[in-house]
Steps between C-alpha positions, in 0.01 A plus 500: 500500500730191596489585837077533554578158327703311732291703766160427424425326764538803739313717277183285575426706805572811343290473237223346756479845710545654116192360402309579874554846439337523134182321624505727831543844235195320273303433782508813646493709176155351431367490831575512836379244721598338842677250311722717286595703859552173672773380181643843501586488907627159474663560220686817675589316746595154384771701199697651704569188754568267207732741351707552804512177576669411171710792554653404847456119364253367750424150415226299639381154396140504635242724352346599801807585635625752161132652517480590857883667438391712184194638702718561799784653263202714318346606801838655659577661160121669469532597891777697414426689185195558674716654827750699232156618346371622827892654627478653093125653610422354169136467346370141385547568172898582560535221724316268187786612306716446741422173537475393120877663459647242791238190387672551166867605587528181715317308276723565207807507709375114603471386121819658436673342784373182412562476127877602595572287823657141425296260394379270786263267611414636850368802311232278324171612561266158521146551495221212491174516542537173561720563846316762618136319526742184652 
């Protein structure tokens, strides 16, 4: 518990894509709309960027800049499930689960990664509305 203490400041992100994921699963359990399909693609795709990107510690200062690499990131890691899927002759449904097993083994394996790395301040993750509509 000392630890998500002194780290709380990284868990802000965490808990951020936590949160998008409950109001994608209420959203969709209710109804399914254009919106909910739109928040579950981005959402697919934007997890798995920003989680390898704290993995191998890429840092950038602008917000345009760490958006356009967690797409980019997301997009190569979707492209190739989605290739394995197709080598694997697997059905959508398998390649779903397939997908949702690596979204959450790298997500977890980023949390862990960064609760247990050294504490520093390159690994901050800044966010202001405030810069972004500069």
């Amino acid at each position: 518990m000392n630890l998500l203490l002194k780290r709380s400041h990284l868990l802000q992100p965490y808990i951020l894509f936590i949160c998008w994921f409950l109001f994608i699963f209420l959203i969709s359990y209710f109804k399914t709309t254009a919106f909910s399909i739109a928040l579950v693609f981005l959402f697919m795709i934007f997890l798995p960027g920003f989680s390898l990107s704290r993995i191998l510690k890429i840092n950038y200062t602008n917000v345009i800049d760490r958006l356009i690499l967690w797409l980019t990131l997301g997009l190569i890691v979707n492209l190739s499930l989605s290739l394995v899927g197709i080598l694997l002759g697997l059905t959508i449904s398998g390649l779903e689960i397939l997908i949702l097993a690596v979204l959450g083994l790298i997500f977890g394996s980023a949390l862990i990664l960064d609760l247990l790395r050294p504490d520093n301040q390159s690994s901050h993750f800044p966010f202001s509305f405030k810069d972004i509509f500069k």
